[in-house]
C-alpha positions as CSV (number, residue, x, y, z in Angstrom):
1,X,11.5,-9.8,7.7
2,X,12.1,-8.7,11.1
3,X,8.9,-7.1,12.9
4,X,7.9,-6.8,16.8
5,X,4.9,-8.4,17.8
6,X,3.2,-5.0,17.8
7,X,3.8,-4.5,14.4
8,X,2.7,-7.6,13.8
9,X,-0.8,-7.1,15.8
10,X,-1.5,-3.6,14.2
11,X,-1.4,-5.6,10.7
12,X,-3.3,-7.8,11.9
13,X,-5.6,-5.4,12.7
14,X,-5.5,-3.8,9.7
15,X,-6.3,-7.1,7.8
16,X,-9.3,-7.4,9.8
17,X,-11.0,-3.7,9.3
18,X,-9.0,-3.8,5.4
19,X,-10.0,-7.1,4.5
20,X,-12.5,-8.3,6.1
21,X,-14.6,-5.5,6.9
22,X,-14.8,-5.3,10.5
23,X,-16.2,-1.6,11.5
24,X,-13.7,-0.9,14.3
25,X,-10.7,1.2,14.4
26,X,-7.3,-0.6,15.1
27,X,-7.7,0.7,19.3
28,X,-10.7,-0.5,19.8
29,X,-9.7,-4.0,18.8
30,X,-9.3,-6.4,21.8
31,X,-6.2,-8.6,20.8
32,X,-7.5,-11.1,23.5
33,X,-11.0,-11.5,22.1
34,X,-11.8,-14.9,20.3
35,X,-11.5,-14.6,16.6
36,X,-14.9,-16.9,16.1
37,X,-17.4,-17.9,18.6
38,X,-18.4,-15.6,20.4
39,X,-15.8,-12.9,19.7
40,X,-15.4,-11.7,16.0
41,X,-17.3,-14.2,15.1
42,X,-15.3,-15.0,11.4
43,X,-15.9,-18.3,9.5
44,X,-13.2,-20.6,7.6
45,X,-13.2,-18.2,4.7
46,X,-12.2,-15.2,6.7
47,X,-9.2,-17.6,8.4
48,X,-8.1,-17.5,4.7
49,X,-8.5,-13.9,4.5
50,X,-5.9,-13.8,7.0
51,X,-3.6,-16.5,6.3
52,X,-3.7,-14.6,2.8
53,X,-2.4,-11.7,4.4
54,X,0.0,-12.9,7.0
55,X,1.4,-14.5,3.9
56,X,1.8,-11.3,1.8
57,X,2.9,-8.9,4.6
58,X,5.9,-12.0,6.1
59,X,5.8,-14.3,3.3
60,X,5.2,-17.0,6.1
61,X,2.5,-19.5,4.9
62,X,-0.1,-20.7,7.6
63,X,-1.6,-24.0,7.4
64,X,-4.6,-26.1,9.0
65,X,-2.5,-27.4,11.2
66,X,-1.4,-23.7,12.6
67,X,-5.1,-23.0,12.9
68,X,-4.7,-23.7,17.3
69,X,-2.9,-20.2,17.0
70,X,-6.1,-18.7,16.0
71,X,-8.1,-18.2,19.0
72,X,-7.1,-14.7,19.6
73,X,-4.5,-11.4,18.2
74,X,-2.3,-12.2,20.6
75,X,-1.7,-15.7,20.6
76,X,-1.8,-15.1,16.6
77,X,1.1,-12.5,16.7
78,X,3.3,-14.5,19.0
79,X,3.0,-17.2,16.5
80,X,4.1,-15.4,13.4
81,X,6.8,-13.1,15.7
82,X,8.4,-17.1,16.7
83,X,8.0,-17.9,12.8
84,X,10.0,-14.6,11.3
85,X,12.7,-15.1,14.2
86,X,13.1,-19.0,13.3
């Protein structure tokens, strides 16, 4: 599945407000903020949370050791955009 990497960032967003409940709305997410200390703070379960989605919206399956592409949205969505284009 072909998708820009701001697609791919606003479904990210959405699988944070969706899925894991954060009360923001997709604009007022920074995509540069760290997904756990000291940004969004999520835990190991949310990380599956998203791997779970990535997985359902790209069919691209995220492991432990893609878990360095986690700090952030950004660095995220560049990840999956190289993964769909491979």
């Amino acid at each position: 599945m072909k998708a820009t990497r701001d697609e791919i960032l606003t479904t990210l967003k959405e699988i944070l407000i969706n899925n894991l409940n954060i009360s923001l709305n997709p604009e007022e997410i920074d995509e540069n903020e760290s997904l756990f200390e000291g940004g969004f703070e999520l835990d190991s379960v949310d990380m599956l949370e998203i791997v779970a989605g990535v997985d359902e919206k790209y069919n691209i399956a995220l492991t432990d050791k893609d878990s360095e592409y986690f700090e952030n949205l950004n660095k995220l969505s560049s990840y999956i955009e190289s993964k769909i284009t491979d």
